[in-house]
N, C-alpha and C positions, 0 to 999 in steps of 0.2 A: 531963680530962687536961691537964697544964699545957703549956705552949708546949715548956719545955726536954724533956720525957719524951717528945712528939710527934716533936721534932724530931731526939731517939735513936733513937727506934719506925724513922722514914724513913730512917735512917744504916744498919739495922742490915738481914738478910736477914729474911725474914719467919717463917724457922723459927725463930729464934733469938727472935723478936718472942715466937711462938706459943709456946713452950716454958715461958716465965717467966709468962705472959697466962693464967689458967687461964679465962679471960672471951671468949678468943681464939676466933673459929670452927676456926681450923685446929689448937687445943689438942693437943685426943687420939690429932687422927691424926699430929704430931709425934710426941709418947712413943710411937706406934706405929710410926712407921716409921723413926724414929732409933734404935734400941737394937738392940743386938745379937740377945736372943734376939726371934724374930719366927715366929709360927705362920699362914702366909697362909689358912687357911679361917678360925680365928677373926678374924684381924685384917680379913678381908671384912667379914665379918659383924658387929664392931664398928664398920664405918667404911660400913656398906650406906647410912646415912640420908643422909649427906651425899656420895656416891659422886662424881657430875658435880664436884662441888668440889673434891674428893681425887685425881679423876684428872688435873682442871688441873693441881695441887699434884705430883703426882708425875711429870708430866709436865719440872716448872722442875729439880725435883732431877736428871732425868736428863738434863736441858739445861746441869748445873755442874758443871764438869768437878770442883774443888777438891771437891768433897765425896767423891771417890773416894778420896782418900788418909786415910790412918791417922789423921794428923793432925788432921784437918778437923772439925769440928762433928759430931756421930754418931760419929766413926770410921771412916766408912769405908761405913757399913751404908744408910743412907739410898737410896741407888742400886740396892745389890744390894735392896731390900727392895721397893723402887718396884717394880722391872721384875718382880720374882715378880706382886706383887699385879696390873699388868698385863696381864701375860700370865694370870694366874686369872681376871680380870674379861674377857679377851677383848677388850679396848682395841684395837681391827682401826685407829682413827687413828693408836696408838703405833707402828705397824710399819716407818715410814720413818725414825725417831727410832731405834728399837732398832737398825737395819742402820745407822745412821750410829755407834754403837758398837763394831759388828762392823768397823767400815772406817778406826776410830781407830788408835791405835797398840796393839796387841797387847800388848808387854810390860807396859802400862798396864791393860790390861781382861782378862787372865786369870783374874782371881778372879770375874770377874761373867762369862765369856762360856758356863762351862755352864746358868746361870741366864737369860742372854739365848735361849740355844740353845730352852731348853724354854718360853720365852715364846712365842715365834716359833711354835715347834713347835702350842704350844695354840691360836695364832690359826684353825687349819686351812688352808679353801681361800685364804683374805683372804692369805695369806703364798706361794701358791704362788707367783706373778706377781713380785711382787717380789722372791722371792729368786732365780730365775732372769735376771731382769734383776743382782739380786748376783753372780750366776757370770759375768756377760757382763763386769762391769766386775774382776772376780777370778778369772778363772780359772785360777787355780793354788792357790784356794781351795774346791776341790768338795766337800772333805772334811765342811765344818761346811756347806755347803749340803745335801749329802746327809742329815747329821744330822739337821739339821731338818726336812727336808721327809721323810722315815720315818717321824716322828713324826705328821704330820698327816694320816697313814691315807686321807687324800683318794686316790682313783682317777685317778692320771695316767699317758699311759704314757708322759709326758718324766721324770715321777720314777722309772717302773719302769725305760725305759732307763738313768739316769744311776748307780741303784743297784748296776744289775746292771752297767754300765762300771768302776763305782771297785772292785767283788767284783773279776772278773773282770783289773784292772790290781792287783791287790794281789799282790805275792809269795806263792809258795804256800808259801814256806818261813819266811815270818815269820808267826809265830803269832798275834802280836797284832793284825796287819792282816786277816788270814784272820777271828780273833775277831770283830773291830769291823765288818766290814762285813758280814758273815754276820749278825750281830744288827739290823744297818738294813733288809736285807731280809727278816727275819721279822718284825720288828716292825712293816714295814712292810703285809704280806701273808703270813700265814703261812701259806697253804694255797701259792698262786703260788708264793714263797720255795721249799718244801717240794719241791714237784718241779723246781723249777730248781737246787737244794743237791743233790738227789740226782745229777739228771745231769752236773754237774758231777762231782762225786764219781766217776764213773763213769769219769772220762777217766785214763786206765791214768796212774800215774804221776806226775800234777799235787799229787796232796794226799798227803802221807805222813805220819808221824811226828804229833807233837802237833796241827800243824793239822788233820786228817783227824779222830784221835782227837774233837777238840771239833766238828766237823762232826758225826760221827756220835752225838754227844752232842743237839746241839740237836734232828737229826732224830727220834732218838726223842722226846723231850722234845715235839719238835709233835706226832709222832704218838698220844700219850697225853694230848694237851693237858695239860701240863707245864711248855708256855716259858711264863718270867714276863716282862711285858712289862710294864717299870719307868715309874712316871709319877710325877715327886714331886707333882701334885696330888692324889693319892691318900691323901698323909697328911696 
């Protein structure tokens, strides 16, 4: 390589290097995790060989902020694509990284934080600690706390408690809030949920109208094993 093209190579990011370099080590897994459409079991599984390498790599891209915007080299997709393939590969080092996202500016990471949410989520018990230490430093943030840690089906009872606190302070007249945390606690335990949804239900009064209706919705739905319990690494 001649001096001038070396000394472009070294001006320029290394995605941008890799993308044009089809000689490149980091080649493939650019066009894999720059483009829009992105299928994280295949794109595992095309990027298994060189995994340790690809997780540094993905690691830089969620470390830049500019590549979150429309704009930027990928469009946008490079981040949101990382943090899947992380969270799929169980990257338990990514976990202080990902919450330093969660604790960015919000109106910046809305498009990537149900994707963070479910990364987090897949790490399991590697995520409980740390995210409760995230509710220490956010707590008027319990909501995506509780999200996540529902998801990681782990046995805690600081997560039973806090699920059943955000059920339990949610309006019984807003159906949405009723919905959304009704579903954190079956997802989380749906036998436990089950008899804790009923006695609720039970209290003369508190649940009417559409929220009550979709209660007694999910209940049956457990009780015939029914509830589907959404995981996008399932497809």
């Amino acid at each position: 390589m001649s001096d001038d093209k070396t000394s472009e190579s070294n001006e320029q990011p290394v995605w941008k290097v890799a993308a044009k370099d089809s000689s490149h080590p980091l080649h493939e897994a650019t066009w894999t995790l720059f483009r829009e459409k992105f299928i994280v079991k295949r794109s595992a599984a095309r990027l298994e060989s060189q995994k340790d390498q690809v997780v540094d790599y993905m690691m830089q891209i969620i470390a830049t902020p500019e590549l979150a915007y429309d704009e930027s080299f990928g469009e946008g997709y490079a981040p949101i694509n990382s943090v899947k393939l992380l969270g799929y590969w169980k990257v338990t080092e990514a976990i202080p990284q990902l919450i330093e996202l969660l604790e960015d500016d919000l109106d910046a990471l809305n498009v990537i934080w149900e994707v963070i949410l479910y990364a987090l989520a897949n790490m399991g018990e590697a995520a409980i600690e740390p995210m409760f230490a995230y509710l220490e430093r956010n707590p008027d943030d319990s909501y995506t706390v509780s999200a996540i840690l529902c998801k990681t089906r782990h046995k805690d009872e600081r997560v039973w408690t806090l699920l059943c606190k955000e059920f339990e302070n949610a309006d019984p007249k807003n159906h949405y809030n009723v919905d959304i945390h009704a579903i954190h606690l079956l997802e989380y335990d749906i036998d436990q949920a089950s008899t804790y949804l009923e006695e609720q239900l039970a209290k003369r009064g508190r649940y009417t109208g559409k929220s009550r209706k979709t209660l007694e919705k999910y209940l049956d739905e457990a009780r015939r094993g029914e509830f589907k319990i959404r995981n996008p690494y399932d497809n």
